[in-house]
DSSP file (Angstrom, degrees, kcal/mol; ACC not computed):
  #  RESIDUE AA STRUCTURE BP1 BP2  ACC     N-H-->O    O-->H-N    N-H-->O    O-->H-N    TCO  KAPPA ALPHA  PHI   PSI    X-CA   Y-CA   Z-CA
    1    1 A X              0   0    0      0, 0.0     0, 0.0     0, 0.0     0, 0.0   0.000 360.0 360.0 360.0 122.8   98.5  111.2  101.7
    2    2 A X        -     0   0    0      1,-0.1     0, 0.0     3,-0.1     0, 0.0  -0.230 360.0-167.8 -60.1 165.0   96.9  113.5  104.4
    3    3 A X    >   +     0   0    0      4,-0.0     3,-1.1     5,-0.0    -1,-0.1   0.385  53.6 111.4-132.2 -19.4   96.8  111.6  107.4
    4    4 A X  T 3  S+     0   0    0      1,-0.3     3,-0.1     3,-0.1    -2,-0.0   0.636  97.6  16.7 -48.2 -21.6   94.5  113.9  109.6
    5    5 A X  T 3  S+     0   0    0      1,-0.1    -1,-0.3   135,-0.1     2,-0.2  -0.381 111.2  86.6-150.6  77.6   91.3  111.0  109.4
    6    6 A X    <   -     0   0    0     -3,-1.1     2,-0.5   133,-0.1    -1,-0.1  -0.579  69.1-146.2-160.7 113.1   92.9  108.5  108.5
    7    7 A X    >   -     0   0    0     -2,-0.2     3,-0.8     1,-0.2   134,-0.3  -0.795  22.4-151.3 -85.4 119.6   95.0  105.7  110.7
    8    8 A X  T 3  S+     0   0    0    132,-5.2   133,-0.2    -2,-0.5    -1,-0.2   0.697  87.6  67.3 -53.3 -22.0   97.6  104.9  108.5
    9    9 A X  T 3  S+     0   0    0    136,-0.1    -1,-0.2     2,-0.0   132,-0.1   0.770  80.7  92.6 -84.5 -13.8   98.2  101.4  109.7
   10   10 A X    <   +     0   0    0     -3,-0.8     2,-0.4     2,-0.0   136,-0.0  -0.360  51.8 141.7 -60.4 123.0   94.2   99.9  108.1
   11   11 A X        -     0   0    0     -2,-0.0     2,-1.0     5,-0.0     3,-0.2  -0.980  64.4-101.7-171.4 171.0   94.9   98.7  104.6
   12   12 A X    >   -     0   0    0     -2,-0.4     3,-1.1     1,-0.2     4,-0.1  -0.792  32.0-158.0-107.4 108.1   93.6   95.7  102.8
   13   13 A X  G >  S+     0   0    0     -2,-1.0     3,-1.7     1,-0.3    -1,-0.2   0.871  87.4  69.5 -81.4 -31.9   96.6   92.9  103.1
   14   14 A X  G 3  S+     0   0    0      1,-0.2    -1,-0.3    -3,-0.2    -2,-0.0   0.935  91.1  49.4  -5.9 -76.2   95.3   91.4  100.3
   15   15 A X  G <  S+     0   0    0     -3,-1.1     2,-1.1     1,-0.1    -1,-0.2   0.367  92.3 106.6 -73.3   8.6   96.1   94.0   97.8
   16   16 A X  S <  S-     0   0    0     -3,-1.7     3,-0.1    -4,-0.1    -1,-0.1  -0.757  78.3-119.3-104.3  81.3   99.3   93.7   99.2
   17   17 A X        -     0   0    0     -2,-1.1     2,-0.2   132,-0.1   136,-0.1   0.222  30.3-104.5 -41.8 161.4  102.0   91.8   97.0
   18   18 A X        -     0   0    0      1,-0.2     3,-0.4    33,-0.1    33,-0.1  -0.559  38.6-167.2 -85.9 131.7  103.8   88.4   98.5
   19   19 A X    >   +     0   0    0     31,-3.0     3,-2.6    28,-0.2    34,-0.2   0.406  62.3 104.3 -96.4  14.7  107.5   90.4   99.4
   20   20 A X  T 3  S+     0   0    0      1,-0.3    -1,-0.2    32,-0.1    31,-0.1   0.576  84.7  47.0 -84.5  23.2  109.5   86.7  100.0
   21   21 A X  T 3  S+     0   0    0     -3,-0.4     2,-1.0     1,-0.1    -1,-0.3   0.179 107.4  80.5-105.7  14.2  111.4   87.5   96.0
   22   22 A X    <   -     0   0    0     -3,-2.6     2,-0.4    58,-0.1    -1,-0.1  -0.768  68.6-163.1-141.0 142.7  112.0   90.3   96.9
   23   23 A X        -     0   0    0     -2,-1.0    59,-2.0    56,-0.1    58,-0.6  -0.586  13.0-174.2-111.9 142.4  115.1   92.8   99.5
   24   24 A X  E     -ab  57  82A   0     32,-2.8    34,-2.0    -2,-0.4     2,-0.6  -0.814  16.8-151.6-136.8 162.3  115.2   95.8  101.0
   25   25 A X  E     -ab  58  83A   0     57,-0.5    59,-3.6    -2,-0.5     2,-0.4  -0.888   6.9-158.0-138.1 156.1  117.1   98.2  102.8
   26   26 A X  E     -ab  59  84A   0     32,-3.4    34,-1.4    -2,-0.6     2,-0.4  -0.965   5.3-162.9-150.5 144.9  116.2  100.6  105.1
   27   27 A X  E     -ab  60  85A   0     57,-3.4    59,-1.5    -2,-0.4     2,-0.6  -0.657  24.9-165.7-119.6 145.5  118.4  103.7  105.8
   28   28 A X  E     -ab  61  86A   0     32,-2.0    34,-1.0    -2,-0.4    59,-0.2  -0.886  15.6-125.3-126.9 119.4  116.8  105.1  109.5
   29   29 A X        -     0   0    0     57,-3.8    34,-0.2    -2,-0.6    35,-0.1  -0.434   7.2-159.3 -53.2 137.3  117.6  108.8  111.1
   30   30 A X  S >  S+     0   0    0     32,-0.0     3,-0.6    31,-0.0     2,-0.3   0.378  71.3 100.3-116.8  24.7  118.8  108.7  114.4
   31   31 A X  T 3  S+     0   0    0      1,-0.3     5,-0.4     2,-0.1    57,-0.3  -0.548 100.7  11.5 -63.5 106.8  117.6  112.4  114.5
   32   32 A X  T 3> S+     0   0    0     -2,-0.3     4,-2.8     3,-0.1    -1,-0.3   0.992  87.0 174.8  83.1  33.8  114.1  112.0  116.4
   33   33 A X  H <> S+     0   0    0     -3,-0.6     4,-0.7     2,-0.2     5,-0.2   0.969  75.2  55.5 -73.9 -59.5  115.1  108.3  117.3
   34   34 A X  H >> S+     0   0    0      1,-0.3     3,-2.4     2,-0.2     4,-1.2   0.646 113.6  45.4 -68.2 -64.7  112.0  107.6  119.7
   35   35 A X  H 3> S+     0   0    0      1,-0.3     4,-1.3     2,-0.2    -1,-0.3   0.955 120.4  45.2 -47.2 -66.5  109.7  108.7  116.1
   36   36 A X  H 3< S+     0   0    0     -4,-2.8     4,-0.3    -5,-0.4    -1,-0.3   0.407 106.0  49.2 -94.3  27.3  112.1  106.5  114.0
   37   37 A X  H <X S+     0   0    0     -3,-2.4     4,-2.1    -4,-0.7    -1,-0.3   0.823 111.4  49.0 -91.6 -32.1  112.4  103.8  115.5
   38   38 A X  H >X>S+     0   0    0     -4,-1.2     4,-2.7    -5,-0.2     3,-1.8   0.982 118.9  51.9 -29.2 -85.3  108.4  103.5  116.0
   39   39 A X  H 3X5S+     0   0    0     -4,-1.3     4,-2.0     1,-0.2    -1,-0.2   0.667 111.4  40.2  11.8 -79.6  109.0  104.3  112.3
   40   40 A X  H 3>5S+     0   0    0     -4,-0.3     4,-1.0    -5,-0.3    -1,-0.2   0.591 110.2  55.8 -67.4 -39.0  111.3  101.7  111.7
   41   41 A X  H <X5S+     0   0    0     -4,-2.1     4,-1.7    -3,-1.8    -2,-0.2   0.944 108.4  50.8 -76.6 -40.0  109.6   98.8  113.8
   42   42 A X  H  X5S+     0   0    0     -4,-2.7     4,-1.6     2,-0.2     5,-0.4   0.888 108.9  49.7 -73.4 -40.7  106.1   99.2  111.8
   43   43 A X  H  X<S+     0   0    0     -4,-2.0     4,-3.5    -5,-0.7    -1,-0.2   0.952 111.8  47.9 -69.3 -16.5  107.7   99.0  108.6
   44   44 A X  H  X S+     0   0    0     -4,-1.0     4,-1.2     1,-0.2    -2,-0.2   0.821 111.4  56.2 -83.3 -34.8  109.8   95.6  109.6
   45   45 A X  H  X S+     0   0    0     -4,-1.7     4,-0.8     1,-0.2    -1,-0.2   0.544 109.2  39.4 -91.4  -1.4  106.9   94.4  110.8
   46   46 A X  H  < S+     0   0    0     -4,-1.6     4,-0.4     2,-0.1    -2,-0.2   0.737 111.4  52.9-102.2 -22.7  105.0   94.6  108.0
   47   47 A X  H  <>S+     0   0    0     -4,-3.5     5,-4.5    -5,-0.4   -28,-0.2   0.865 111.7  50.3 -46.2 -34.1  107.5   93.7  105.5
   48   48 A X  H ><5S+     0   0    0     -4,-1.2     3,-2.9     1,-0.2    -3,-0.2   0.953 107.7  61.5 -79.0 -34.2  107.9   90.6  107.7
   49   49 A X  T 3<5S+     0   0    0     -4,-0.8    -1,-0.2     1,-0.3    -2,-0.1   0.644 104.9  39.7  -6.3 -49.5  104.1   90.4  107.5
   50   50 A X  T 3 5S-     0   0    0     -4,-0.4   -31,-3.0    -3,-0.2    -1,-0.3  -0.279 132.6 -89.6-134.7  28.7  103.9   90.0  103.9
   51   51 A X  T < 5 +     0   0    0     -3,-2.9    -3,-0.2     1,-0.2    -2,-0.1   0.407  64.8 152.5  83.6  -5.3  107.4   87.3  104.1
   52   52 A X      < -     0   0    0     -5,-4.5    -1,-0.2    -6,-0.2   -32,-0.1  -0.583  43.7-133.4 -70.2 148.6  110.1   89.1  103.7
   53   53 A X    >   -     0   0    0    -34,-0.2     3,-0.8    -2,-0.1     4,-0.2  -0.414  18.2-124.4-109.4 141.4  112.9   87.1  105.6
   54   54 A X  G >  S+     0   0    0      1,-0.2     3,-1.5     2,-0.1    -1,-0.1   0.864 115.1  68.4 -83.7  -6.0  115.0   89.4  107.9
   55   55 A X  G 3  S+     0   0    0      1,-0.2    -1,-0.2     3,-0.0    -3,-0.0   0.794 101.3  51.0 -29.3 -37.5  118.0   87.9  105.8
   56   56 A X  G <  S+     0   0    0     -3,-0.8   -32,-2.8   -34,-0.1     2,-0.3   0.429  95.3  74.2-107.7  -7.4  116.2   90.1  103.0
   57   57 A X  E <   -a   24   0A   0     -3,-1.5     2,-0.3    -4,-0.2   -32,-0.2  -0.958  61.9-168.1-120.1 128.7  115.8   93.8  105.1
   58   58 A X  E     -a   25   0A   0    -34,-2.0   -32,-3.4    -2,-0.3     2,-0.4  -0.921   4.8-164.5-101.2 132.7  119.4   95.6  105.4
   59   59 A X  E     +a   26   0A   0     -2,-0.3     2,-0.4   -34,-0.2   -32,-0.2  -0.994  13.2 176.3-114.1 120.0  119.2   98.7  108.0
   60   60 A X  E     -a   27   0A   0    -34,-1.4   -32,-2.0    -2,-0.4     2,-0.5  -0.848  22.6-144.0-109.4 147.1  122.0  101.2  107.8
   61   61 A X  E     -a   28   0A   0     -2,-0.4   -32,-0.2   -34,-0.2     2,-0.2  -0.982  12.2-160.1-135.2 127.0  121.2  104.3  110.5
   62   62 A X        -     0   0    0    -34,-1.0     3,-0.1    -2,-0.5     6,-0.0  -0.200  26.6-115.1 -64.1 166.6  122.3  108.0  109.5
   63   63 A X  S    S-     0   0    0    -34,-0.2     2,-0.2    -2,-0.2     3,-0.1   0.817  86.8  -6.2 -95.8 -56.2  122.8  110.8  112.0
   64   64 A X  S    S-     0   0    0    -34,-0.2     4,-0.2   -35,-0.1    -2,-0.2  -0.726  81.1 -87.9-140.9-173.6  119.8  113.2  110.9
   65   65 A X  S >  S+     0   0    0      1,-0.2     3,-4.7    -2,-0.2     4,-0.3   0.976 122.4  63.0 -62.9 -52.7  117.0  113.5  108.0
   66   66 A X  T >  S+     0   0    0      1,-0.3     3,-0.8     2,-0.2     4,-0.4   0.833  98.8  50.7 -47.3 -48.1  119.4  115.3  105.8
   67   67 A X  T 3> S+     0   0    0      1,-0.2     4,-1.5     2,-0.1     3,-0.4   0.566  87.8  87.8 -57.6  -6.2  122.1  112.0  105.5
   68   68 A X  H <> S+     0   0    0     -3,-4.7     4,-2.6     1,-0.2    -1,-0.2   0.889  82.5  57.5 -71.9 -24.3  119.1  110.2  104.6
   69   69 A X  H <> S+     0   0    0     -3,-0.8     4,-1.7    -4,-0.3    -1,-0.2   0.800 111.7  33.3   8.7 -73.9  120.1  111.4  101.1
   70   70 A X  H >> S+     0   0    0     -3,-0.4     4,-3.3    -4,-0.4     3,-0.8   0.957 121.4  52.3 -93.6 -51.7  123.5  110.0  100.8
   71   71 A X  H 3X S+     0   0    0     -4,-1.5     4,-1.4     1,-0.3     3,-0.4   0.684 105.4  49.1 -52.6 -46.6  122.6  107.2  102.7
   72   72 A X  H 3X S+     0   0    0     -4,-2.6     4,-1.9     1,-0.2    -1,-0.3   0.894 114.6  51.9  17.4 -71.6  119.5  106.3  100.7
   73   73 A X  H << S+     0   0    0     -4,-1.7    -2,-0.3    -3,-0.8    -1,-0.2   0.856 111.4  47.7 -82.5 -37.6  122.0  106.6   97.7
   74   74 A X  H  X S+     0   0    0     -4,-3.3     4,-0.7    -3,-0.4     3,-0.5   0.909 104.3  54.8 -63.0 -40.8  124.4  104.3   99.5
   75   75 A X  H >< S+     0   0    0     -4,-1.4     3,-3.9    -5,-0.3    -2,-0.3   0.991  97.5  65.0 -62.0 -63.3  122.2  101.9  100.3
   76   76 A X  G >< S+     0   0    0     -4,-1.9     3,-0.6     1,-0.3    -1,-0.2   0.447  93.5  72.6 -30.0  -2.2  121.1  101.6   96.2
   77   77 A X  G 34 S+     0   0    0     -3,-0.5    -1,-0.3     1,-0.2     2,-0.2   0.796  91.6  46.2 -72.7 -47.3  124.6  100.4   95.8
   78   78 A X  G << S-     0   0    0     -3,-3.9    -1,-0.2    -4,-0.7    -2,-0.1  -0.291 116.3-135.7 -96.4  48.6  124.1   97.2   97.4
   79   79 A X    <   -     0   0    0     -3,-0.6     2,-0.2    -2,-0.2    -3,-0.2   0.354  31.9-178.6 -35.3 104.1  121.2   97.3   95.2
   80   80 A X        -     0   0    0     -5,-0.2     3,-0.2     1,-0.1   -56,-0.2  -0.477  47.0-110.9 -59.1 147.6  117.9   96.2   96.6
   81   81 A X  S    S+     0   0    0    -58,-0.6    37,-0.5     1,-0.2     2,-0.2   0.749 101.7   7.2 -51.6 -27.7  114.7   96.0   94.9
   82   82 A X  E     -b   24   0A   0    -59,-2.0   -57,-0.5    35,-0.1    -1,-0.2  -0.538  55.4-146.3-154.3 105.0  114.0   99.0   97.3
   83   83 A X  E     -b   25   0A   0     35,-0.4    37,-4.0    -2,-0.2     2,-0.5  -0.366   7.9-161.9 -90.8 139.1  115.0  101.6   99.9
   84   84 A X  E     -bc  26 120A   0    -59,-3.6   -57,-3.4    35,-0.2     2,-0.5  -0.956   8.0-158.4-110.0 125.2  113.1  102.7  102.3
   85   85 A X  E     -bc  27 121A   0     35,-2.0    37,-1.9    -2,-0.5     2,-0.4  -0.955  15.3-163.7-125.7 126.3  114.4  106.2  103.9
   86   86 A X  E     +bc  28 122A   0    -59,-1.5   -57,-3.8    -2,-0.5     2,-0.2  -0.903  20.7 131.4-105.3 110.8  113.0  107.0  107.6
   87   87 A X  E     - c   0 123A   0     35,-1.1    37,-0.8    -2,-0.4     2,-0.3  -0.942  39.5-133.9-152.7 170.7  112.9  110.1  109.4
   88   88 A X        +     0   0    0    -57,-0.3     2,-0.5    -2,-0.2   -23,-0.2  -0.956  12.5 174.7-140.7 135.3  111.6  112.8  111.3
   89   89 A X        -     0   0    0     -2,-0.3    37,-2.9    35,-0.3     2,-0.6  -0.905  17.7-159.4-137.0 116.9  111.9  116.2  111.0
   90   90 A X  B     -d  126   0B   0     -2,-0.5    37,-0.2    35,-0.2     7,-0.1  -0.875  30.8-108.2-134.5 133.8  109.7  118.6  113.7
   91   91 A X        +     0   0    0     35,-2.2     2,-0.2    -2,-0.6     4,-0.1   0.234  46.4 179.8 -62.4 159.5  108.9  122.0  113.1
   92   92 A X        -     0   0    0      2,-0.4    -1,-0.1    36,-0.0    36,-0.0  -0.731  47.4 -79.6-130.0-162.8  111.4  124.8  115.7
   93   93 A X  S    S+     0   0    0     -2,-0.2     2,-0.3     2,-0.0    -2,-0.1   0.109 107.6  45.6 -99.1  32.3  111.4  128.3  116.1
   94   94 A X  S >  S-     0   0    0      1,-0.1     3,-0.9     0, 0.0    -2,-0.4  -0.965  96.4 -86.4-154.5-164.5  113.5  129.2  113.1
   95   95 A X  T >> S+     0   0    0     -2,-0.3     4,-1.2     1,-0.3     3,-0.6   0.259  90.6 103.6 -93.6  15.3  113.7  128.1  109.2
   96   96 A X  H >> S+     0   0    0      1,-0.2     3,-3.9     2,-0.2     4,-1.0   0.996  78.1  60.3 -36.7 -68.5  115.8  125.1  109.5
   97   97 A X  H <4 S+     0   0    0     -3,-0.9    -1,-0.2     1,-0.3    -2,-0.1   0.469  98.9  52.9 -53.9  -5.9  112.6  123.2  109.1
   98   98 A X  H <> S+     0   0    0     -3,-0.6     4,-1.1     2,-0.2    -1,-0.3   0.866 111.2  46.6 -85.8 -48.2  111.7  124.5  105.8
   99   99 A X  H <X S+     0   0    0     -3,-3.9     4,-0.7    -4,-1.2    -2,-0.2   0.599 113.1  44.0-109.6   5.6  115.1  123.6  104.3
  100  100 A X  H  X S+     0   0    0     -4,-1.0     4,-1.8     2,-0.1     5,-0.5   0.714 114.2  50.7 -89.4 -35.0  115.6  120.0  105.5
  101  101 A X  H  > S+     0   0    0     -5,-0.3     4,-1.7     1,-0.2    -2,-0.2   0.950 115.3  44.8 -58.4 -28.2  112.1  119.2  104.7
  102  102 A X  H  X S+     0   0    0     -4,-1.1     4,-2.6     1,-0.2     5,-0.2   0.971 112.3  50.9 -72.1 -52.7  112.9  120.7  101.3
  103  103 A X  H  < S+     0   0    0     -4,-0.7    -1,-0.2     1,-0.2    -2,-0.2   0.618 110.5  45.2 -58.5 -22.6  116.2  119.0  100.8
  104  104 A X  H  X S+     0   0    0     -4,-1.8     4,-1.3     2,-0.2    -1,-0.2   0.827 110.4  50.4-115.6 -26.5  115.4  115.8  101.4
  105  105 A X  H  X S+     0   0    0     -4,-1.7     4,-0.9    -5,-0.5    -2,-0.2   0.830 113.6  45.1 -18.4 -51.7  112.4  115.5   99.6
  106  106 A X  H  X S+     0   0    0     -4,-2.6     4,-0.9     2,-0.2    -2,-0.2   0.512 115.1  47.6 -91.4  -6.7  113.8  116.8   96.8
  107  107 A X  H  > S+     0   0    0     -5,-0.2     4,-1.3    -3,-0.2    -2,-0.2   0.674 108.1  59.9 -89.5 -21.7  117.1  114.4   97.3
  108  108 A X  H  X S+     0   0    0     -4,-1.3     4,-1.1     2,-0.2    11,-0.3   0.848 109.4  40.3 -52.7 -60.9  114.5  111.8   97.8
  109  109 A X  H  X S+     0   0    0     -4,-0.9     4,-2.8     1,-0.3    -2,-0.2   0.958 108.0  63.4 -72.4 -50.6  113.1  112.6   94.0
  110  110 A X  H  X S+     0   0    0     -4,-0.9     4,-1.6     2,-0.2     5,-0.3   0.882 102.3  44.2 -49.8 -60.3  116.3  112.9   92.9
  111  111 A X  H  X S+     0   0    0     -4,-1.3     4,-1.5     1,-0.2    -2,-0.2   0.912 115.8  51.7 -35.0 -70.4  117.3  109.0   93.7
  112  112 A X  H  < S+     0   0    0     -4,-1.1    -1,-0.2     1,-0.3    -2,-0.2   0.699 108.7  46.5 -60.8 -57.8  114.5  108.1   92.4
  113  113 A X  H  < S+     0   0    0     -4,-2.8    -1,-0.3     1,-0.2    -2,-0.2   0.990 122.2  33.4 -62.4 -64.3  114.9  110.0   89.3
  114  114 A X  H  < S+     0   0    0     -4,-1.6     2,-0.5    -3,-0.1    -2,-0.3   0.538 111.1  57.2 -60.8 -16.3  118.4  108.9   88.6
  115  115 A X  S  < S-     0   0    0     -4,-1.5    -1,-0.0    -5,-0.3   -39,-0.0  -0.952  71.4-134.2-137.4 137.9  118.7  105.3   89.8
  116  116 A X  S    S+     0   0    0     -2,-0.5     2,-0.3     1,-0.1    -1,-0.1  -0.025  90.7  88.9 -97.2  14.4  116.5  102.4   88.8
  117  117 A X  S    S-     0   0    0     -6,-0.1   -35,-0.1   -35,-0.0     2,-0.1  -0.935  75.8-149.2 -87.6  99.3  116.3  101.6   92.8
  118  118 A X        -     0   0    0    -37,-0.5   -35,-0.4    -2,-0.3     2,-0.3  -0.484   3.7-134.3-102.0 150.3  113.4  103.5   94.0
  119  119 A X        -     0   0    0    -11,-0.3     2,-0.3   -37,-0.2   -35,-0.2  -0.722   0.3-144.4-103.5 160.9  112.9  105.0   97.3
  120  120 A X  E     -c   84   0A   0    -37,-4.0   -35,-2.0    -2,-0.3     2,-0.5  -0.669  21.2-130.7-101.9 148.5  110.3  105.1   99.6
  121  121 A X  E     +c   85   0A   0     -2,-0.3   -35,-0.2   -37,-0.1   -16,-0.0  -0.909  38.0 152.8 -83.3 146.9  109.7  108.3  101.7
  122  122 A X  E     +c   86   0A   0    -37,-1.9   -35,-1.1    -2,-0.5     2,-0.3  -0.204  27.9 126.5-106.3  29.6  109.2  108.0  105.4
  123  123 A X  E     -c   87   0A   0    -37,-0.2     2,-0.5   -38,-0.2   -35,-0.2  -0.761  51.2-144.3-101.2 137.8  110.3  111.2  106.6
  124  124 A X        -     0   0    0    -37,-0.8     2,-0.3    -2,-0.3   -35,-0.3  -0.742   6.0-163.2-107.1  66.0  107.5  113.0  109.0
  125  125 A X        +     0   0    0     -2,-0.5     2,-0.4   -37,-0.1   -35,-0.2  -0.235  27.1 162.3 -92.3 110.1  107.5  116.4  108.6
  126  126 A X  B     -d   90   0B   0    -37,-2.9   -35,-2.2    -2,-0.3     3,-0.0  -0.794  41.7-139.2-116.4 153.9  105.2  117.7  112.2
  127  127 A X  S    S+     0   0    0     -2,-0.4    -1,-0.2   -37,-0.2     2,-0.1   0.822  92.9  18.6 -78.7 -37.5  104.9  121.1  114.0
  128  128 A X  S  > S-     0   0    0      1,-0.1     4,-0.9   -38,-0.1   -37,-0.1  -0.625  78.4-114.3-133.5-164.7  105.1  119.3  117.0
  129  129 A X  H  > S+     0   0    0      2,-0.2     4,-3.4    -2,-0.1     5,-0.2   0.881 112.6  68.8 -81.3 -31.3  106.2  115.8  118.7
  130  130 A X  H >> S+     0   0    0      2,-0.2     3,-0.8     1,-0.2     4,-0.6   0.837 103.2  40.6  -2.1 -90.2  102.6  115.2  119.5
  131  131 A X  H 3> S+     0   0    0      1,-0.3     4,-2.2     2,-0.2    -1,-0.2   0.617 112.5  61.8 -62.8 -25.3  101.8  114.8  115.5
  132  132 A X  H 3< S+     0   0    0     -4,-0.9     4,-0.5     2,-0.2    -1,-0.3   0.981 115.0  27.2 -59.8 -53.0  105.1  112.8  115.4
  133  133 A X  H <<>S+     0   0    0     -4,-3.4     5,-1.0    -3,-0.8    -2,-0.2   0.758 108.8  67.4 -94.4 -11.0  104.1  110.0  117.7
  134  134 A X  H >X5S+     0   0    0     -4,-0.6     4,-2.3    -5,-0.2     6,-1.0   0.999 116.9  39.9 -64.5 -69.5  100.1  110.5  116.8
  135  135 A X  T 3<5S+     0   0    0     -4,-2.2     8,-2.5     1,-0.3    -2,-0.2   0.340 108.0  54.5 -45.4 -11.8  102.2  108.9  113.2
  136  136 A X  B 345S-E  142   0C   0     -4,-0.5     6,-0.3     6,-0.3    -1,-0.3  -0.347 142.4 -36.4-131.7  46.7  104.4  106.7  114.2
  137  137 A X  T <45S+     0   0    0      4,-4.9     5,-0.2    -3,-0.5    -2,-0.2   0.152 109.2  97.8 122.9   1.8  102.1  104.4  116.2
  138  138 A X  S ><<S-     0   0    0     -4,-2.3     3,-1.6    -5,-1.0    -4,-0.2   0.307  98.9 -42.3 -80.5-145.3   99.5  106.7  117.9
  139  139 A X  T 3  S+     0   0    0      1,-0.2  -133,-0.1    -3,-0.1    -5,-0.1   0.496 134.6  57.0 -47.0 -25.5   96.0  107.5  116.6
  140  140 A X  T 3  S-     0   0    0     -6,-1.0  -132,-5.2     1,-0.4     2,-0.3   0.238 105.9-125.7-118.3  29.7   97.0  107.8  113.1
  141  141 A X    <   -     0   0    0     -3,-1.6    -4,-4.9  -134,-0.3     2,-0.4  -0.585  43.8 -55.9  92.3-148.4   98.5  104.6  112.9
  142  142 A X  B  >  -E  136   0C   0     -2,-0.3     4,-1.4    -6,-0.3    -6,-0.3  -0.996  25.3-152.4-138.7 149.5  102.0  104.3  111.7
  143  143 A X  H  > S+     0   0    0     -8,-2.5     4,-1.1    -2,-0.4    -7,-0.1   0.504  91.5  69.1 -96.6   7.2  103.5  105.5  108.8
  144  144 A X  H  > S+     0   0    0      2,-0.2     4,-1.5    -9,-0.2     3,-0.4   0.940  99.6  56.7 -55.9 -63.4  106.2  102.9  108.7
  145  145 A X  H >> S+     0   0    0      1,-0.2     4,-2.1     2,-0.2     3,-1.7   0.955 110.4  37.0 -30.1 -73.2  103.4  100.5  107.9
  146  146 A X  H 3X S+     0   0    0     -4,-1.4     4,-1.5     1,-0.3    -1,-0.2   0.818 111.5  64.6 -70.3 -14.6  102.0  102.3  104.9
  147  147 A X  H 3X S+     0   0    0     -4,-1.1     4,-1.5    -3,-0.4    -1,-0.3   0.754 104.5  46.0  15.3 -73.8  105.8  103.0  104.1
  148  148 A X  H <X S+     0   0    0     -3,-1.7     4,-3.6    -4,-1.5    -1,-0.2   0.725 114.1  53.2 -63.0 -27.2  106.4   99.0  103.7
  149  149 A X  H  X S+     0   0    0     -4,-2.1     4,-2.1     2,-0.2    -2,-0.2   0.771 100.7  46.4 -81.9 -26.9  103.5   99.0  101.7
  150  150 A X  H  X S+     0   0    0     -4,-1.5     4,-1.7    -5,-0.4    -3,-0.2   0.751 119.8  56.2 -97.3 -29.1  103.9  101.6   99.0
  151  151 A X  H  X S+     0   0    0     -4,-1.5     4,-2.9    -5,-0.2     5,-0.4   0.975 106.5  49.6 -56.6 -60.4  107.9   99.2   99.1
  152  152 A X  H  X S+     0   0    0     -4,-3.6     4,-1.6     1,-0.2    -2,-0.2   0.920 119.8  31.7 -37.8 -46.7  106.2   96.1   98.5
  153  153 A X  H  X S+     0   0    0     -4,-2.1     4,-3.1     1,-0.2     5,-0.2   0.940 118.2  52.7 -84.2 -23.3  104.2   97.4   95.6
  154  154 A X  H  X S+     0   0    0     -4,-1.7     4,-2.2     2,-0.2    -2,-0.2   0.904 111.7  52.1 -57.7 -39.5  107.1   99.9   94.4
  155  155 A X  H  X S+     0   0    0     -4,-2.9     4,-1.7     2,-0.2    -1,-0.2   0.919 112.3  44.8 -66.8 -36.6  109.3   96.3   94.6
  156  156 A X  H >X S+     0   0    0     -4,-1.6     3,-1.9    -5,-0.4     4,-1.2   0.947 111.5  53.9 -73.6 -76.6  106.4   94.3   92.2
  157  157 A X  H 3X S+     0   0    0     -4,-3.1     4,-3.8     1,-0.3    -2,-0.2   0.711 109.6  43.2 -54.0 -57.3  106.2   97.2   89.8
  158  158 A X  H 3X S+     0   0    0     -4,-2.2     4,-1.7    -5,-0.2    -1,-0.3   0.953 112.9  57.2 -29.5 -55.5  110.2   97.3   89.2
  159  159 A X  H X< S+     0   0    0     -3,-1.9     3,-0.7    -4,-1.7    -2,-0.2   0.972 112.1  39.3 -61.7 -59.8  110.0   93.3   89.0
  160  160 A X  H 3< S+     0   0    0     -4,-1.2    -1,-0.3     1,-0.2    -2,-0.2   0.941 110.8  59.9 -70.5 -26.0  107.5   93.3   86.1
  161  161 A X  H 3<        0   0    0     -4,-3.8    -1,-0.2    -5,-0.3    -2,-0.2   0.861 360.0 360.0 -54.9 -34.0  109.1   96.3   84.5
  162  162 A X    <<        0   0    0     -4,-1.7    -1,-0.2    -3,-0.7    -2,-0.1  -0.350 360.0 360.0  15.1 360.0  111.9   94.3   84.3
């Protein structure tokens, strides 16, 4: 979802399933910590929002975006109804940024495809740190938030599939 007029954190708590059936774990870069912890804090506080017990949120922390991968995939071990994988990745002067953004997206899909625990993205792919912290609690909200949200319902949909 572009983000550019839109504050991510406005969303209609309503529509927003009850989370206390349901646990999650949430695998956090510590690449970019001041972005992911923001990150990290909005999603906990909207999980806790909508009842999830912190008994029920596991947090494991990886190095950079790129372990969010095997960590994501570790965390689906202790299966949860959901992972949530949190990062930030901000653009430099050479083509690094291209092929972590790429790799963990597509390692992202990949869980997803393969394992009947689905993960959420949260990774924040910016040119600068600006757009990072404009995302992660500035002007455009947080994306933790909507992050928790797109778990919660990702968590109901599993349950009825079920």
């Amino acid at each position: 979802m572009a983000s550019s007029q839109k504050n991510l954190s406005h969303y209609d708590s309503q529509n927003v399933p009850d989370g206390s059936d349901f646990s999650f774990a949430l695998v956090v870069s510590d690449w970019n910590k001041e972005v992911t912890e923001a990150l990290f804090q909005g999603a906990l506080k909207t999980l806790q929002k909508h009842r999830v017990k912190n008994s029920q949120i596991k947090r494991m922390n990886v190095p950079g975006s790129f372990e969010l991968i095997y960590g994501a995939k570790k965390a689906q071990e202790g299966n949860p109804d959901v992972v949530i994988a949190i990062g930030s990745v901000i653009q430099g002067a050479t083509k690094h940024f291209d092929f972590i953004c790429h790799a963990v997206a597509n390692g992202v899909k990949d869980l997803n495809i393969q394992s009947e625990v689905p993960v959420i993205f949260c990774v924040l792919t910016d040119n600068s740190l600006d757009q990072a912290q404009e995302r992660s609690g500035g002007k455009h909200g947080n994306k933790g938030v909507e992050a928790a949200i797109a778990a919660l319902q990702m968590a109901a949909l599993r349950k009825a599939a079920l």
